[in-house]
Structures are given as structure tokens and as C-alpha cells.
N, C-alpha and C positions, 0 to 999 in steps of 0.2 A: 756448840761448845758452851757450856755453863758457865754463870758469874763467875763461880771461885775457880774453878780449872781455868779461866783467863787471867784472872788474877795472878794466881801460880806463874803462869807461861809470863804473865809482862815481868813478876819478881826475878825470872830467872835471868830472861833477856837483861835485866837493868845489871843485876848480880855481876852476869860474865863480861856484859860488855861496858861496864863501869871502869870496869883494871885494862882495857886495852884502848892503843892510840894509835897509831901511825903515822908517821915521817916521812919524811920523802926519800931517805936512806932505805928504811923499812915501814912503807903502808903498810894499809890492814887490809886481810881478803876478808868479805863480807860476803857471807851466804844466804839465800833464800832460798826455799825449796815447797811450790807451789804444789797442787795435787798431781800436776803435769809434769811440769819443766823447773829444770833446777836454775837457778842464776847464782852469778859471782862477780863481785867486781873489786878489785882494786883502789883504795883511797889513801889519799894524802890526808890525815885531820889537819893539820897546817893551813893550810892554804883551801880547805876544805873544798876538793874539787876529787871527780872521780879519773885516775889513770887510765884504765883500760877495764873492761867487763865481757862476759860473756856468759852464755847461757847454752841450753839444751832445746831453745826456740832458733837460737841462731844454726843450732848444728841438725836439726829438722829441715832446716831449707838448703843446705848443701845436696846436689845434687845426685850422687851416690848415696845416699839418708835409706838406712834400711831401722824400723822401729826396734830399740832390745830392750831389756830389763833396765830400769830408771835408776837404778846402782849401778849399773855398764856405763848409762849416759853420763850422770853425774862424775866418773873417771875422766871419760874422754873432755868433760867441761874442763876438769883440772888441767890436762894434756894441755887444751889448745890455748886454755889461760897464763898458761905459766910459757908455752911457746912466744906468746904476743908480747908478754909481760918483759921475756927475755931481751925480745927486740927493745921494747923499750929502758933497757938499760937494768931491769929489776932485777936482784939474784936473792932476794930477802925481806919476808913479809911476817906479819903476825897474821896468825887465822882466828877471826869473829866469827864462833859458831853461832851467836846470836843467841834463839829463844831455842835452839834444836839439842837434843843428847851427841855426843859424838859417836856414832853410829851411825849404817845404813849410807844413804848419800852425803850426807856430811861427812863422812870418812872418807869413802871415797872418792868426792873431790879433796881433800887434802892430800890422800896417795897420792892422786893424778899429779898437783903441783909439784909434790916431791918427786917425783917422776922426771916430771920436766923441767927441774931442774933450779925450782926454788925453794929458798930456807927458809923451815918455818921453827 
């Protein structure tokens, strides 16, 4: 990646994720999405600690784990995220897409959450 095209990418990241916060009523989900595997986690900014997280490393080592397209995966992170999240009492997040477009696996972990059943 080139000087200015990082440049770009950190202007954006600062851009979108300058306007959002999280609460403990409504954290933020926090996306990553590596060459590989997607992550997601859950934060309170408050009390600045992470909720709950989960990725498409953790859903590779479940035993039934059959490999599919890394927009399938990034779904099913949303699923079991917003599953976990539910236990722990969350019904309502902001989503930090970070440095990414909203597209592709960022989308579709966000389906996923809204899926299972949290507000974004």
C-alpha cells in the first residue's frame, strides 16, 4: 500500500469513527476484516473495555467448520455475535465500520447482527 493510499485509508478511519461512541445501553461493534478472517467485537467507550467479540477464526475451529465464501462467513460472525451479545443483555449497538466501505463483509456482518437480533 502506498504513502498516500494510507493516508487516505487512516483519514477515513479517523472521519467515520470520530462521530461514533458507545455506551453501555448502546456500545459500538467494531469491525476488522483481515485477508482471512473477519472480527467483531463489542465495546463499551465508557468504561473502555470490550463486551463480547468474535470472529471467523473462532467459527473455523468449531467442529462441523466446512470453508465458504468470506461474505457467508462474515454473516454467520454477525449471527453468533449478536446471539452472544443477546445473552449478554444487548438489544442495541452503533456499527464502526472503521477504515472499510460499507460493502462486501462489512455489510454482511451487519445483516447478520440485524438478523439476530440487534439494533443498529
Amino acid at each position: 500500500m502506498g504513502k498516500i493510499n494510507k493516508n487516505r485509508v487512516e483519514r477515513r478511519k479517523k472521519r467515520v469513527s470520530s462521530k461514533i461512541f458507545g455506551t453501555k445501553e448502546r456500545p459500538r461493534v467494531s469491525v476488522f476484516a483481515s485477508n482471512v478472517h473477519t472480527y467483531a467485537q463489542v465495546i463499551d467507550d465508557v468504561d473502555r473495555v470490550t463486551l463480547v467479540s468474535y470472529s471467523s477464526l473462532q467459527l473455523s475451529q468449531a467442529e462441523k467448520y466446512k470453508r465458504e465464501k468470506k461474505v457467508d462467513e462474515a454473516k454467520k460472525v454477525g449471527l453468533e455475535l449478536a446471539k452472544i451479545a443477546g445473552k449478554s443483555g444487548i438489544k442495541q449497538a452503533v456499527f464502526d465500520r472503521g477504515k472499510y466501505s460499507y460493502k462486501g463483509r462489512v455489510k454482511a456482518l451487519a445483516e447478520g447482527l440485524r438478523e439476530g437480533g440487534i439494533k443498529i
